[in-house]
N, C-alpha and C positions, 0 to 999 in steps of 0.2 A: 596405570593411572586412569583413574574416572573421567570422563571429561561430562561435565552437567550445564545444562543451557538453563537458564534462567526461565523461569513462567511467561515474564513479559520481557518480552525486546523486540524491536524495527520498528518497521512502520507504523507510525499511527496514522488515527482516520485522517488528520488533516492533512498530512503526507501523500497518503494514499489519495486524495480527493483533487489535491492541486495537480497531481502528477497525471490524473485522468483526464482533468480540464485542459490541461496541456497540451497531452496527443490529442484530445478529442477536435482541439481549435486548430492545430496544426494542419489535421487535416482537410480546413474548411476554406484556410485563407494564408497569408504571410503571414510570422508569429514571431513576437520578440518578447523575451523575459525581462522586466526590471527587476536587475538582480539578480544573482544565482537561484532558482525557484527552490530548493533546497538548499540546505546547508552541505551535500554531502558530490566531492569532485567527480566520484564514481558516474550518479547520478546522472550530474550534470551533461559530464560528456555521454553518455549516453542519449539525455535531449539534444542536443545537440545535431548529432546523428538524424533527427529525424527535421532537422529544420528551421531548428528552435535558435533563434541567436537572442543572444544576453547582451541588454543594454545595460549602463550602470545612470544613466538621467533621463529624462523626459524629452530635451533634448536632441537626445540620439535618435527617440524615432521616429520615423519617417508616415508619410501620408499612404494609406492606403493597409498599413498592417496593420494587426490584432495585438494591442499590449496587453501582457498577463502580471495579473498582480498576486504576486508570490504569495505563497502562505503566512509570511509574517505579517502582511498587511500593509500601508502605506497611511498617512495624515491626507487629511482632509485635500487639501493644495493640491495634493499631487492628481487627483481626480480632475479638478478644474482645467491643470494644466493639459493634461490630456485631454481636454475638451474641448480646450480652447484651439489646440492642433487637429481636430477631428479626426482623432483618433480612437479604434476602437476598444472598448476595456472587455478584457474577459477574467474577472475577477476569481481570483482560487485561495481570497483569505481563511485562513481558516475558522471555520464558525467558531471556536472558543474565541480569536482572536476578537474577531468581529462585536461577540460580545463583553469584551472586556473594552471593546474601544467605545460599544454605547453607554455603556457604565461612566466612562472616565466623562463623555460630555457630559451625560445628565448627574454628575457627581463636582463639576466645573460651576451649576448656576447654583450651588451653595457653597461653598466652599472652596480652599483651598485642596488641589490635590496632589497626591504620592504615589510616584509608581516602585516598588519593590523589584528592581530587576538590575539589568547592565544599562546604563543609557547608553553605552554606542551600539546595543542592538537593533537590528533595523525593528521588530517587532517591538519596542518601548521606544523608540525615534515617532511609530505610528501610534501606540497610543498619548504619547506627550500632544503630538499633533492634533488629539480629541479633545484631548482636556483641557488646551488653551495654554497660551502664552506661561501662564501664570504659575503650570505645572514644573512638577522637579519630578528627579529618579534619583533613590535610594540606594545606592548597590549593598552597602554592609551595614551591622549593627552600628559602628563607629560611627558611622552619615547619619543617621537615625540621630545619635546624642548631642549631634550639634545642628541638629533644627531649632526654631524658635520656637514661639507662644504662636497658637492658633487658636482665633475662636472656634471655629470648624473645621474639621479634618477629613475628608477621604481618601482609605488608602489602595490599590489594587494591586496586583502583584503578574510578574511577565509567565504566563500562561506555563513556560517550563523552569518557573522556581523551585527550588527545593521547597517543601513544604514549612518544614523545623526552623529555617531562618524565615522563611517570613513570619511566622505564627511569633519568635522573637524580637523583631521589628516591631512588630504590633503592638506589642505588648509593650516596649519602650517610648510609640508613639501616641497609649494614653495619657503619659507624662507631658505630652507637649498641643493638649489643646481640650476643651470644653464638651466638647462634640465629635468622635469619630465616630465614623461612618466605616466599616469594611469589610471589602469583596473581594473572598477571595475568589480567584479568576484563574487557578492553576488546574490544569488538564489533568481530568481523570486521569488518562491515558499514561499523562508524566508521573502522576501523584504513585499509579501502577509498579511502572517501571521499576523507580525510584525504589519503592519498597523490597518488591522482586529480588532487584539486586544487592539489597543494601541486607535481605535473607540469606542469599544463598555466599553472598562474601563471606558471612559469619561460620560458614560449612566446610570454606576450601581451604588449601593453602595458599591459591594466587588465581588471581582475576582478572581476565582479559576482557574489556571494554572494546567492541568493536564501532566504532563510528568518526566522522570528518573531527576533525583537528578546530574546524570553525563552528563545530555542532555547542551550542549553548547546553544543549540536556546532555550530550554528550561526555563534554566535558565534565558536567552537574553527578554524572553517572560515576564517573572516573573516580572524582573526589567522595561520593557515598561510600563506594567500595574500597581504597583506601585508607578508611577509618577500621576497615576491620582487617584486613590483610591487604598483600602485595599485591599490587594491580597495576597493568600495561595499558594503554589508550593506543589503539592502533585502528587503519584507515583500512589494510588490505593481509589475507592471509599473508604473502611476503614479508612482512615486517615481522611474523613469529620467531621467536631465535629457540632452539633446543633446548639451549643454557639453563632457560627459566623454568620447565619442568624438572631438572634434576632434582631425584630424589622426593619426588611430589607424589601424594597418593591419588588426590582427589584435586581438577581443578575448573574453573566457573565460566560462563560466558555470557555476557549481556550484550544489548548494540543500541544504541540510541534512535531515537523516534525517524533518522532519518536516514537508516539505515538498510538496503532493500535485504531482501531473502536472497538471493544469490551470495550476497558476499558473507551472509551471516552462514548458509551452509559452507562456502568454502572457507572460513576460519573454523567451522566446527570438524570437517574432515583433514587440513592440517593439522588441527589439534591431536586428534588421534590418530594419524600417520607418524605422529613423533613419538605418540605414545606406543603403537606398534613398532617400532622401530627400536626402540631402550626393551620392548620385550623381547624382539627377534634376537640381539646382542645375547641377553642373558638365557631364553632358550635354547642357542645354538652355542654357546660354551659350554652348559649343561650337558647336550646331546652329545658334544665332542667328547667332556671327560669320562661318561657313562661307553659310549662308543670304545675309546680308550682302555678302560679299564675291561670292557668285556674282551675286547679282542686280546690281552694279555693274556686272563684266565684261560680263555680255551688255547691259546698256543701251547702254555704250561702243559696243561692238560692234555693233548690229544702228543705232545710230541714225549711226552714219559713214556718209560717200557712197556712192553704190551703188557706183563706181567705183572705191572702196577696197576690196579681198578681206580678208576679216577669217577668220583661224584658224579652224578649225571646230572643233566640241566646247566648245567657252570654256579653248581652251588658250593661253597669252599669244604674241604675236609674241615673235620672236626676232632680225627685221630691226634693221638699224639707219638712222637718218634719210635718209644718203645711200644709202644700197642702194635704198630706199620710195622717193626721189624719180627715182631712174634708171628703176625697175621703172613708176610711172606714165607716166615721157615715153614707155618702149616701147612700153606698152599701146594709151596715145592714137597710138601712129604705126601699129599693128598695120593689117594690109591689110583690106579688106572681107572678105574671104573668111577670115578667122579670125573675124573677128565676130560673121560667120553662123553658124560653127560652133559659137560660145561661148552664140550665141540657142537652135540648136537646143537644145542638151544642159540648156540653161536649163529650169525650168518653165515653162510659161504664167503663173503669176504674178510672178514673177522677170522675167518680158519685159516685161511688162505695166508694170510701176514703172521697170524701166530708161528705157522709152520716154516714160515721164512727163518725163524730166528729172533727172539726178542732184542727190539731196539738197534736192528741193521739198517730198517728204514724207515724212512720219515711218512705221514698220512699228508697225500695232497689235500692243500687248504683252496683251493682256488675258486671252489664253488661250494661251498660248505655253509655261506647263506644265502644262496640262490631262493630259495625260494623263502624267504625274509623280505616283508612289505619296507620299501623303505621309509623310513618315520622323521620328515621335519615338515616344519611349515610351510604350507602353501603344496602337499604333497595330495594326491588324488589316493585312497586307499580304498577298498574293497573291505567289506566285513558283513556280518549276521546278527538283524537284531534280534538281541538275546532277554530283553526285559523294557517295557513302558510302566510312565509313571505318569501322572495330567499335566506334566510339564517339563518330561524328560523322556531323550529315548538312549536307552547304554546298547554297545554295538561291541562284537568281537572281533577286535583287526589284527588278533595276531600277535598283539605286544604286551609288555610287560602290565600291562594295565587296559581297562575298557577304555573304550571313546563313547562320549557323552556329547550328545546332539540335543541342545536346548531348545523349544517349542518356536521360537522364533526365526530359527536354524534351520526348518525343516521346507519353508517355503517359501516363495515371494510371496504371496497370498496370505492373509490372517488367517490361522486354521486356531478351531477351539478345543481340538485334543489331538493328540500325534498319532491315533486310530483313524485320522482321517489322509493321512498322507502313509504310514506303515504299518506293516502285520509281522510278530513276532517268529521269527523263524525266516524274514525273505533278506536277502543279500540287495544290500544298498551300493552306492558308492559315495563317499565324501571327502569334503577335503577339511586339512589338519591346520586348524588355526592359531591355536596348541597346545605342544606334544603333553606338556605336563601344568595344571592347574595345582590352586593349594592343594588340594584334597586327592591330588593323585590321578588323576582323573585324565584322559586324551579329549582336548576340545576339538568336537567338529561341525561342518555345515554341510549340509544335503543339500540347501538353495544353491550354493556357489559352484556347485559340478556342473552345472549349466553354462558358467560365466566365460569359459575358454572361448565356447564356439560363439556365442553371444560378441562378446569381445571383437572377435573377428567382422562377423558384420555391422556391427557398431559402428566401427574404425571408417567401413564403406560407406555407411549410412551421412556418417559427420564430414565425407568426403566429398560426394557426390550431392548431399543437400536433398535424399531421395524421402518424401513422405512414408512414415512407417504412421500402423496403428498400432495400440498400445490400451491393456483395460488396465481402469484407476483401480489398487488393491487396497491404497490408504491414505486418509489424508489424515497428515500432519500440519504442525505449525509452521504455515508459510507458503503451502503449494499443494500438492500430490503427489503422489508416490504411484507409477505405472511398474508393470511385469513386459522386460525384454529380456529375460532372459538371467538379468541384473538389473539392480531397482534401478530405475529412473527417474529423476525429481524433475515437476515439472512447477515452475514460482507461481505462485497465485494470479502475477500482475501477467504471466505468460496463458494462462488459461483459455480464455477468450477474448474479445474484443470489447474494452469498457471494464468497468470493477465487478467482482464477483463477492456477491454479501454471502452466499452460505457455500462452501466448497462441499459440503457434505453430500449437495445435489449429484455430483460428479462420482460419488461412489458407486462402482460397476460399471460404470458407463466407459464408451470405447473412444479413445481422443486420435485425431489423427495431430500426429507431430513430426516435427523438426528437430535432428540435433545441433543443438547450441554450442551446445562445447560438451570434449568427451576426453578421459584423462584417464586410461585403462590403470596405468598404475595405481591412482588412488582410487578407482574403481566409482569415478566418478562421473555422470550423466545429466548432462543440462537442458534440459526439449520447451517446446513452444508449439502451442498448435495455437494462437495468437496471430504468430507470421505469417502463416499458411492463408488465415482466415483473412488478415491483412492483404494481400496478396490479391487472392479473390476478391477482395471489394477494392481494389486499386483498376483489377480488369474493367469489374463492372461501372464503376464511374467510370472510365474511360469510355468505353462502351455508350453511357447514359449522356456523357459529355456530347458525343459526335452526333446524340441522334436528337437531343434537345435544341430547339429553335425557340429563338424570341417571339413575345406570342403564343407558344403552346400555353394550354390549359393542362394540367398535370392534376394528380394527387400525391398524398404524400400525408409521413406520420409524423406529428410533432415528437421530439425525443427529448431535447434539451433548450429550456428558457433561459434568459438574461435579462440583464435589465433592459439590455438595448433591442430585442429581439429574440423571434423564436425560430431553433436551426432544424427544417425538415427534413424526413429522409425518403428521398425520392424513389429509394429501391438499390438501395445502393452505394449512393452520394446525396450527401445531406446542402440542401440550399437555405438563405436566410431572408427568413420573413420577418424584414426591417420593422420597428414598430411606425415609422410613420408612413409604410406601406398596408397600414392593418385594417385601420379605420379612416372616414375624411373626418371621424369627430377625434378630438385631443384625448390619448388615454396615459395613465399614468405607470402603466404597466402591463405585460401583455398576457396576466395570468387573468385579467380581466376581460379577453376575449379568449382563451387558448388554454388547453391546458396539457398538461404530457401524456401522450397516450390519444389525443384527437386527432380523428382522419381529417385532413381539409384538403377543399380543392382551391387552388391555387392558382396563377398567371405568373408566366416565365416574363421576368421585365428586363434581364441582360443573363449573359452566358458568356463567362471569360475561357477560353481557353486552356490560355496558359498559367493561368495560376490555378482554374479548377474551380471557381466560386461562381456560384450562383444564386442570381438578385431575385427573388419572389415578390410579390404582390397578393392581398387578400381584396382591398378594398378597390383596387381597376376592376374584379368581377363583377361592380352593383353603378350603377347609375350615378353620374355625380350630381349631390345636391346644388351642384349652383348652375343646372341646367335651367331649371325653372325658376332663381331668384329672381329677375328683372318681372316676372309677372306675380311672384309674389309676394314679394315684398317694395312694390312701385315707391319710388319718392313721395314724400308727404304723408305715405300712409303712417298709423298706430299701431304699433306692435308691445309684446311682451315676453321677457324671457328670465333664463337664469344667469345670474351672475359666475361665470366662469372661473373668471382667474383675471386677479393684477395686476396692475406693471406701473410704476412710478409716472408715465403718459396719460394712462386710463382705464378701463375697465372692457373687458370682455365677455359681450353676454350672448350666451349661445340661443338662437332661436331655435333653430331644429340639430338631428345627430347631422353634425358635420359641418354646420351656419354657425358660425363665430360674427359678429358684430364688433365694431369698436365704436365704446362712449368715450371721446377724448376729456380728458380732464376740466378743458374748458366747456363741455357741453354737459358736467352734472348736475351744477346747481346754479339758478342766478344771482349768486353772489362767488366770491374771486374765492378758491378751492386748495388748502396749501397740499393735502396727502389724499389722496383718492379713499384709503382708508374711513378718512371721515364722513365720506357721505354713504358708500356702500362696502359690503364683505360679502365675498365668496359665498355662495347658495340664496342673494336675497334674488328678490323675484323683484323684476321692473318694471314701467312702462316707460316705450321710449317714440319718439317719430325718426323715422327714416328720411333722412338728409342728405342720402349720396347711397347707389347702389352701382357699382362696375363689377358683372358676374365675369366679365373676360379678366380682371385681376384679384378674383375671390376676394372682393371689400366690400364691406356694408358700412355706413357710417351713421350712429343714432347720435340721436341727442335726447335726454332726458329735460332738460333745462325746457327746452322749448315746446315739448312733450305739457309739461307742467303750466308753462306761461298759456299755452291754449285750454289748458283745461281749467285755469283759474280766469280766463276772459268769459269762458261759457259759461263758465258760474253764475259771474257777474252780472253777465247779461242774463240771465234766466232770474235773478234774486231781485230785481230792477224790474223785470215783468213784470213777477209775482207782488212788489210794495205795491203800486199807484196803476191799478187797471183803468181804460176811460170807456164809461160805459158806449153803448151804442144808441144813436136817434135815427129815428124812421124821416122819413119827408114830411109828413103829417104832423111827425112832434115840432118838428122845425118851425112852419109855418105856424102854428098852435102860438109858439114862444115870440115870434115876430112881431104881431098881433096885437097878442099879449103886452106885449112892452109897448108899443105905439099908442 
């Protein structure tokens, strides 16, 4: 039986991506999942293991940890709610999700909207939550035909739909409005899959679906493959049953987006344990009756009279009875002088029992195939290679046929012609994988003659927990492939510490690992040089923990941004540069001062022990601006600045970085003020008077209003100078005019 893995299956990126945010948080602070972070048990407990506890509400968690928001994403609420507990989010929606959930608001202020999926999935539970009360979820065509009339329609679909039913959907939902709008919003990755497998069902006889039972593409996957042949949906190799291969030539294997490479290799090596095993059955009957039948022939033959010539080789006579009886009368008439000739040519032992008397005694059998290789699977043999081809090497072991060692047979290593591992004419050893192929042929491997002693320390190695090194000879779909001796798979997510975008880097290069799990029988190898690495930077923060004090001044590399902050790595152990530890001015995000990849030096602001976290500061290094507010910006004085930001009270206008002011509502205009909105928006530029400055409780308080009322008194008074000037008289004009008048 063939056993053939699908193009695409496991993990997708967004999988991959939350599952990284995960450990990477885990290791920073307390950490709890809302919701199983994947769909898949395996997974799970495995997070689990590292510290991760799974809450199912808001809730449940507590003050002080890191809430992680799954990959399927959460509704709006649930953000607040968390906010309102001050609690920290470390969000790992995955970017498809993310933006199908901005689609569904900005698809919410025109129209009515559709989402194409499961509505009990939490991933369409968060996008109904974007698009407003007013949204609905579609699961089948049937829901679709009893919608109403809309004037306007937008439809989006849950990111691991089948493609074919939504594009069906759609098409039903031009019927029911004036105006659609749609987006579709289904993951390449799924759209992949899906195809992948709904290919290679059409190729097999039966299709094994590897992924969780709660998995939505999973499931989606199950039912693709189904349509064209027999298909299982199973969580763990264990669930395979024999049964289902009987009599099968070729069979499939896909796994769903949320599915790791471990479990997808160990259902592909049960797969073909079973199928070796229905081979070994029917080779080793074969080998018996052939066995059988030989060992008949020559008893026949060696136990007939000496004076009977029996075929050589154990090839059958071909005489017939009167032929055999004329051929004896010749022989017995034969002259002396043939006889002599037939004694010479004879052995000495052959002379020796002739002269006994024909047919007095019997030939001992007891070692008569001693020196015969013995021939079954899994048998080490010795032989001479006798011919190469670019992708074959034929060997002579002795048996009734060559053994043929395939190019991929000949090493752990990729070799690009079998002139690079053997030379025609030198004695090999291999082993017999097997005895007999269609064509007649003895299957064997040269790599696996290594695997005994290999085996052996192996066993030690997965015992003792002892660092082995190990060079990458190939990568595959999913990991690497190292040379112990016997392949070793090492998973992609086990590689290093963090995701690894190109594995190809890792070719030739030397890994130091751990074995994971090790299963000689199925010749199976699980390693981690992840752990190792983990390990060592467990020492080193510990180390970095003891020697760091409140008050140091540190450096350190930003690595990973959030909304709420940036987490540096101190050399070791990554601490958090809170944002409103960043600047004294208000920022909106910390990509505006930071970026990944920038060295900063930093100020140590607490250092917890026992959980390992540590609080950084950027902006205790610089001067606070409200050292010097009370001198510059004295009571009474006229200032002018930018309009900050909002708030239902009144308006905040920034004087300098870091000088936030409040115009209260009642000081923006002199008349009575219902929305702040009205008199200013965010960026205008004002003037105001400073009416209250307390630098010991960072407030400044303006007032526009009054600002305004003195600058329209000075008017006044300047525009009143200017009408009615009254000239000037000397002394002289005085008395002149006194005079005058008397």
């Amino acid at each position: 039986m063939q056993v053939i893995r699908a193009a695409k299956a496991g993990f997708c990126f967004g999988v991959q991506r939350a599952i990284e945010i995960a450990e990477s948080t885990a290791m920073t602070s307390v950490t709890a999942s809302l919701g199983p972070l994947i769909h898949n048990q395996q997974v799970v407990e495995s997070i689990a293991k590292q510290g991760i506890k799974v809450i199912d509400s808001v809730e449940e968690a507590e003050s002080g940890q890191t809430v992680i928001i799954r990959s399927h994403g959460v509704e709006p609420a649930v953000y607040a709610q968390l906010a309102a507990k001050g609690v920290a989010v470390a969000d790992a929606t995955c970017p498809f999700v993310q933006k199908a959930q901005r689609l569904a608001a900005e698809s919410a202020q025109v129209g009515q909207v559709v989402v194409v999926g499961d509505r009990q999935h939490p991933e369409v539970r968060g996008i109904l939550g974007w698009a407003g009360k007013q949204a609905i979820a579609v699961g089948n065509i049937a829901e679709a035909r009893n919608l109403p009339f809309y004037s306007a329609l937008a439809v989006l679909a849950q990111t691991t739909q089948n493609e074919d039913d939504f594009l069906e959907i759609v098409a039903e939902l031009r019927k029911h409005t004036a105006q659609l709008t749609v987006h579709n919003t289904i993951c390449n990755a799924t759209h992949e899959r899906q195809n992948a497998a709904r290919d290679l069902a059409g190729k097999v006889e039966v299709m094994i679906v590897a992924g969780g039972r709660d998995s939505a593409n999973s499931r989606k996957l199950s039912a693709i493959c189904a349509e064209k042949t027999r298909t299982y949906l199973i969580e763990t190799a264990a669930e395979l049953q024999t049964g289902w291969f009987a009599g099968v030539s070729a069979a499939g294997l896909t796994a769903g987006a949320s599915t790791p490479d471990w479990i997808i290799e160990e259902v592909y090596n049960k797969m073909t344990e079973i199928n070796d095993e229905a081979i070994t059955m029917e080779e080793n009957k074969a080998v018996e009756e052939n066995v059988t039948a030989a060992e008949n022939t020559v008893v026949a033959e060696i136990t007939a009279p000496v004076e009977n010539t029996a075929p050589t080789e154990f090839e059958p006579t071909t005489e017939k009875p009167a032929e055999a009886e004329e051929k004896a009368v010749a022989e017995t008439e034969a002259g002396e002088e043939e006889k002599a000739v037939a004694e010479t040519e004879a052995g000495e032992e052959e002379k020796a029992v002739a002269e006994t008397g024909a047919g007095e005694e019997m030939v001992d059998m007891s070692s008569w195939d001693k020196d015969f290789q013995k021939i079954y699977r899994g048998a080490v043999v010795a032989g001479h290679v006798v011919k190469m081809t670019e992708e074959q090497v034929f060997v002579d072991i002795g048996w009734k046929s060559e053994g043929i060692i395939e190019l991929k047979e000949l090493s752990l290593a990729p070799v690009a012609a079998p002139s690079e591992i053997v030379t025609v004419g030198e004695q090999i050893y291999a082993v017999i994988l097997q005895v007999t192929n269609e064509e007649g042929y003895t299957v064997l491997s040269k790599r696996r003659v290594g695997e005994t002693d290999a085996i052996e320390r192996l066993a030690e190695l997965a015992e003792s927990k002892e660092e082995v090194s190990a060079v990458v000879t190939e990568v595959v779909k999913g990991g690497l492939l190292v040379d112990l001796g016997m392949r070793g798979f090492v998973p992609a997510s086990q590689v290093q510490v963090g995701y690894v975008e190109d594995l190809n880097a890792f070719l030739g290069q030397t890994l130091r690992l751990r074995v994971l799990e090790f299963n000689p029988a199925k010749r199976k190898v699980v390693l981690s040089q992840k752990v190792i690495l983990n390990e060592e930077q467990q020492q080193k923060r510990a180390q970095l923990l003891e020697s760091l004090k409140e008050g140091d001044v540190v450096k350190g590399i930003a690595r990973r941004i959030t909304n709420f902050g940036v987490f540096v790595d101190l050399g070791g152990l990554d601490g958090l540069l809170h944002i409103s530890d960043m600047s004294y001015s208000r920022i909106g995000h910390p990509t505006e001062l930071v970026n990944i990849g920038d060295t900063l030096e930093v100020l140590v602001l607490k250092v917890d022990q026992e959980s390992g976290r540590i609080s950084l500061g950027l902006k205790q290094l610089k001067p606070s601006p409200w050292s010097q507010v009370a001198e510059k910006y004295p009571v009474g004085s006229l200032v002018s600045g930018k309009v900050a930001r909002l708030a239902t009270f009144g308006a905040f206008v920034q004087l300098e970085d870091g000088i936030d002011a409040l115009v209260h509502i009642s000081q923006l205009a002199n008349r009575r003020v219902a929305k702040v909105e009205d008199v200013v928006k965010v960026g205008d530029i004002v003037k105001a008077k400073v009416i209250e400055c307390r630098p010991e409780d960072k407030r400044i308080s303006l007032s526009i209003r009054q600002a305004q009322e003195e600058a329209e008194a000075a008017a006044d008074a300047e525009a009143i100078a200017q009408q009615s000037p009254i000239p000037e008289m000397t002394i002289e004009d005085s008395i002149e005019d006194t005079l005058k008048s008397e």
